[in-house]
N, C-alpha and C positions, 0 to 999 in steps of 0.2 A: 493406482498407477505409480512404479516405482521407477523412478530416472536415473538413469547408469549415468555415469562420469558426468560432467560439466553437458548440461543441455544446450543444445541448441534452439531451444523454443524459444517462439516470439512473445511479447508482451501479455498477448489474447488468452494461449496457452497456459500461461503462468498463471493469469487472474484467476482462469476459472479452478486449478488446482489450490490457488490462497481460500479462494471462497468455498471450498469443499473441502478443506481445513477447515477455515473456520468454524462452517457449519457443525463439522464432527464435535470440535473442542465447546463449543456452545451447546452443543448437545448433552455435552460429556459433562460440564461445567454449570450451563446455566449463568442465570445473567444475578447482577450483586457480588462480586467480587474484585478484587485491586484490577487495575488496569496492569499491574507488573507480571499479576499470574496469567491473565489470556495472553499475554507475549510472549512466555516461559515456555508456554501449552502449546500457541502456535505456531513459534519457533522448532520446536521438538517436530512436531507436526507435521513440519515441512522438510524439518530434514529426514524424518526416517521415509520422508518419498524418493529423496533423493537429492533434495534442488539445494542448492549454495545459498545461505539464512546471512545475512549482517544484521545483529541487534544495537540498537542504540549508537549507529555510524556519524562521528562528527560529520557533517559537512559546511565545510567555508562559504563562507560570501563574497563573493568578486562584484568590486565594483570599479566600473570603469578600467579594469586589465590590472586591478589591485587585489588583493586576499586581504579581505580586514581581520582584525581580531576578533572577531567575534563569529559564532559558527552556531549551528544548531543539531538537535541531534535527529536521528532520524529512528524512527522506534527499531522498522524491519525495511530490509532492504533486499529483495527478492531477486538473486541470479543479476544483479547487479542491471536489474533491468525495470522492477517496478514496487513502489515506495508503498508500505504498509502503515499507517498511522491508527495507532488503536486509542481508543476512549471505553471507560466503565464510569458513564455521564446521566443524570437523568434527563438531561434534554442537549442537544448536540447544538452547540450556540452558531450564529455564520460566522463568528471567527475561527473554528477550529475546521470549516470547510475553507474558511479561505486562507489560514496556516497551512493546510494540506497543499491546495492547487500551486502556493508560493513555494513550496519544496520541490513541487516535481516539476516548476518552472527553474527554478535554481539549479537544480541537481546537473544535467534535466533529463528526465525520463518523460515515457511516452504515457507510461499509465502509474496512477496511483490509487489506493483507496486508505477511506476513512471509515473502519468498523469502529462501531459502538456497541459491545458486548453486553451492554447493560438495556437490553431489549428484553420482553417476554417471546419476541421471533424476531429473530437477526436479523432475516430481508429488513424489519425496516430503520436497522441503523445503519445500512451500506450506503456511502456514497462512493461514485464512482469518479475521479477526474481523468480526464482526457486530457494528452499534448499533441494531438497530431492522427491521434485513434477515432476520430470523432463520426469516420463510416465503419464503422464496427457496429453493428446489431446486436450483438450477443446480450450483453448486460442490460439493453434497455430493456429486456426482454423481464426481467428478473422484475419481479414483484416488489414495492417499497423501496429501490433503490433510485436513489437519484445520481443523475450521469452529470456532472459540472464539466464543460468545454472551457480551455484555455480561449480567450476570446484570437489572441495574435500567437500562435505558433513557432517563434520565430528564431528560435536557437534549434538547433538541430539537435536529435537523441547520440548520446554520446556513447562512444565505444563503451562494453560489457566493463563495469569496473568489477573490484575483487569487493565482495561483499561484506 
């Protein structure tokens, strides 16, 4: 599936194109290698589909109507609509699921995931978080993934940024 100009796809859409990415580059790749090259790969990946890639995008923290100094970065940032955080991990700790769900709260985007490349089968390093997606079907459907819900939804998803 190759996507002319700036998509207009929603969240849902996009996922399932990162994780048919991924899949391919995990295929292509295999698990045991830096976390820098399935980013490189999946990056690539994504744009010769089409879709608008941001690797490694500062993003700020506002606190209180302030921008502190300090920001974090974001691995991939998909059509400026849902957050990609990659690990090459042997075992995916719960703080790097819940650095993930904190980004796409912050950001804030509706959907994010956390691949772990460093699987013998992908499915089962995908985690899925949700902001606002949480009747969405699709992904639960998906073998070894697990779907994290924002418990309180409560910033709204923010206009398309530039990726």
């Amino acid at each position: 599936m190759l996507i002319s100009e700036t998509s207009n796809l929603d969240e849902e859409a996009i996922g399932k194109i990162i994780l048919d990415c991924a899949f391919k580059v995990h295929t292509a790749l295999g698990p045991g290698l830096l976390e820098s090259v399935y980013e490189s790969a999946l990056a690539s990946e994504l744009t010769r589909r089409g879709l608008t890639v941001g690797r490694q995008k500062p993003i700020p923290v506002i606190y209180e109507g302030e921008a502190l100094d300090v920001a974090f970065r974001a691995d991939i940032i998909v059509e400026g609509k849902v957050l990609v955080e990659l690990k090459s991990v042997e075992t995916v700790l719960p703080l790097f699921k819940k650095v993930t769900t904190s980004y796409v709260r912050l950001i804030p985007l509706k959907l994010g995931f956390l691949i772990n490349f460093n699987e013998v089968h992908l499915k089962n390093g995908i985690t899925r978080i949700t902001n606002g997606l949480e009747g969405k079907p699709f992904f639960n459907k998906l073998a070894g993934s697990v779907d994290l819900h924002l418990q309180n939804p409560s910033q709204p998803s923010h206009p398309s940024r530039d990726a």
